[in-house]
N, C-alpha and C positions, 0 to 999 in steps of 0.2 A: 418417574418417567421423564426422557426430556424432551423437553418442548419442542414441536413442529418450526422450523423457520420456513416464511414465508419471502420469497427475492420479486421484487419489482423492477423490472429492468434489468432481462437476461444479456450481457456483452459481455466483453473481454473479462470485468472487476466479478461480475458475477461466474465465471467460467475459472477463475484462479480461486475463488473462497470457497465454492464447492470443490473444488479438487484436495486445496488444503486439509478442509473439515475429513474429508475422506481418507487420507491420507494419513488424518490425526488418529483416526477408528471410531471419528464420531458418524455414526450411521442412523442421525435422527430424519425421519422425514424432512424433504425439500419439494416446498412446493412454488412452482414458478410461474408467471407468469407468460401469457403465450405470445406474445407478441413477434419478439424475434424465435422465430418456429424454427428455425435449422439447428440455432443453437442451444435452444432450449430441449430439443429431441435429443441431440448431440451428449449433452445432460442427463434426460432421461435414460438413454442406453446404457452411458456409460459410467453413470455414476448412482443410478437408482430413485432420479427425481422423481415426482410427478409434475404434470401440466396442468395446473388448472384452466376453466374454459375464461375466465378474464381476471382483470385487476381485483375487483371486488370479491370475485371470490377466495381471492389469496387470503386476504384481510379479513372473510369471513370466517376462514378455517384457519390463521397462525394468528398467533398472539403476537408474534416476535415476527417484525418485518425487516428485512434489509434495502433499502430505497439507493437503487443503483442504475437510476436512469442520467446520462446528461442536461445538465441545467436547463440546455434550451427547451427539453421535452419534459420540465417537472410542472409547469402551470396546467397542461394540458392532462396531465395523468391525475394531480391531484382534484383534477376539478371532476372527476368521476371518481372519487375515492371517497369513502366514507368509514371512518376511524372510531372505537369506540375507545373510553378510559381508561382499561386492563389491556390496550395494546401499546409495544412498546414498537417504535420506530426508529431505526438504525441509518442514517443518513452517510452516503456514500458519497453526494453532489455537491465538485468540490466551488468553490466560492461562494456557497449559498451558507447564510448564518442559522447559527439555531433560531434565533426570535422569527425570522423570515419563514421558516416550515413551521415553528408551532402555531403561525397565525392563519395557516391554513387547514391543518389539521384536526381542528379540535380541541375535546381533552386527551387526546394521544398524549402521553411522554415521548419525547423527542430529546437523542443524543447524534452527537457527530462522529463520525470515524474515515479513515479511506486505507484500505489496505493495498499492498503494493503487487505487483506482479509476483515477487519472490515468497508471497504467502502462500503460491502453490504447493513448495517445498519447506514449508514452516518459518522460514526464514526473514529477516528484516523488521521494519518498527510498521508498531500497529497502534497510531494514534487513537484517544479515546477522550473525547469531551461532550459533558463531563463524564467523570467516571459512573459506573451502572456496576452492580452484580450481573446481572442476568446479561448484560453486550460483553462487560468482563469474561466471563465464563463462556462465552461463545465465541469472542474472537482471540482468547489467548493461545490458541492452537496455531494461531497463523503466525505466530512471531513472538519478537519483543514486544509486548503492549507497554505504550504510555499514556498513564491517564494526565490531561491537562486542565487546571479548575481554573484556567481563561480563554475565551475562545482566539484572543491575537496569540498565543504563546500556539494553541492548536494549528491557525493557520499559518504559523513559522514551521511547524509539523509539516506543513503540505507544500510547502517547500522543498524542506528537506527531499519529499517523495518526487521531485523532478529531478533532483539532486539522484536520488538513486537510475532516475533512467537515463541519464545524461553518460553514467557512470561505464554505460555498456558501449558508447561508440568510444570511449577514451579507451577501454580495453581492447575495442576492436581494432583502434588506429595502432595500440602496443603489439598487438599480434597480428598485424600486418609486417609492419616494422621488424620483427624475428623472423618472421615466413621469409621476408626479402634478404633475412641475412643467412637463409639454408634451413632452418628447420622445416618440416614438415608443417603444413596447415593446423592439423592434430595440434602436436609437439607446441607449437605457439598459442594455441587457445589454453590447452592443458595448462604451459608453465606459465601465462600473465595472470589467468582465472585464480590458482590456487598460491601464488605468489600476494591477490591480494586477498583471496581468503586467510594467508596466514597473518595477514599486513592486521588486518581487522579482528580475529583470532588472537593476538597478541592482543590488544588495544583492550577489549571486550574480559578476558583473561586477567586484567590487572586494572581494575576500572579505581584504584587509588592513583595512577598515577597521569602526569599530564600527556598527550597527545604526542607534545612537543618535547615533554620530557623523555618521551621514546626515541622522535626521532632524532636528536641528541644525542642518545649513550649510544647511538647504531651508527650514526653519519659523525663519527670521529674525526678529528682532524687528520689530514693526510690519509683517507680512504676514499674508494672511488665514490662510494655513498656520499660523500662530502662532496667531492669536486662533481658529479650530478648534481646534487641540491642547490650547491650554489650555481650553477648554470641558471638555474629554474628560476629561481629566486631571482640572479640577475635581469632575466628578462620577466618577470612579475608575471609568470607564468599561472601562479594560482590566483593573482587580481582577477583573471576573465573568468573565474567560476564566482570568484564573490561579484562581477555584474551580471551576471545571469540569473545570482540570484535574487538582486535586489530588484532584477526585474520583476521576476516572480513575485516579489511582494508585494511593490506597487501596483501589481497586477491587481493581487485580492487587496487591497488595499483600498481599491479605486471603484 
């Protein structure tokens, strides 16, 4: 039978990994915490959770927690949290390290993960440190899982995952840009959305070969692929996502 998961900190991260699971046809009990009431109801209705009446009682009834509160609200949660040995804790909260939660918890075992928005519809990376059977098995319905056996290499992971949310107003400015040249609203989300699901679709599809090595045999000399790229390229146009991202890092870094 599979295991009960228990979510601590019903929002947004919790409101996309229940949908996902659901979605997957995993219909194990979900029991949530009550805190955020609208959305945890929201839950209940519509995906078949239950409510427990607080934190402790999650903890007393799953083995398998998910810890998906923001950091500023993890001293305060764990300081009324009481963890036994056979449970396992799933850390959602991101710049917080694993030694930093197992020193509050107990003998809990304690692993890291954050899964992305796109885990609603199964889709994008599903970091894992370290790697676990039982978090394995549970979050690999949400995506590509990778496990990482160093926690910097993980939070390079959680990078990337801003990296994907950044990802949606670059397409939105692309299909603005088409809507202004005549298409329909539709017609422009449609064609830049599935243009780079193919972009990535290709990539994912042939994972021997290099990135660059694609975009290469496609942006040919003397095609308009080519005289775009080198536009871009002239004005170091993908420079400002690699400082975006180094901000990102010195962020959890700091």
């Amino acid at each position: 039978m599979t295991e009960a998961l228990g979510i601590l900190g019903v929002g947004h991260l919790a409101s996309y990994v229940v949908a996902g699971l659901r979605k997957a046809g995993d219909n194990r009990t979900i029991r949530l915490s009550p805190r955020n009431r609208e959305t945890s109801e929201a839950l209940r209705q519509t995906h078949g959770c239950e409510i427990a009446p607080d934190n402790q009682a999650v903890a007393d009834e799953c083995r398998v927690i998910l810890l998906a509160v923001r950091p500023q609200h993890l001293d305060a949660l764990l300081d009324t949290l009481t963890l036994r040995d056979d449970h396992l804790l799933i850390s959602c909260v991101a710049g917080v390290s694993l030694d930093a939660i197992r020193q509050r918890v107990g003998p809990a075992r304690v692993v890291r993960t954050l899964p992305l928005a796109c885990a609603e519809v199964g889709e994008g990376v599903v970091p894992l440190f370290p790697d676990e059977a039982t978090a394995r098995e549970l979050l690999s319905p949400l995506g590509r899982l990778i496990a990482f056996d160093a926690e910097r290499a993980f939070e390079l992971a959680s990078t990337a995952a801003c990296v994907n949310g950044w990802t949606y107003a670059f397409l939105d400015r692309l299909s603005d840009w088409f809507a202004g040249q005549g298409l329909s609203p539709e017609q422009a989300r449609e064609l830049v959305v599935h243009s780079m699901r193919g972009a990535t679709g290709l990539a994912a599809g042939f994972p021997e070969r290099s990135l660059r090595g694609i975009s290469d045999s496609i942006a040919t000399p003397g095609t308009y692929t080519r005289d775009g790229l080198d536009a871009l390229e002239a004005r170091d146009a993908f420079g400002a996502w690699e400082d975006a991202c180094q901000l990102i890092k010195d962020s959890l870094d700091g």
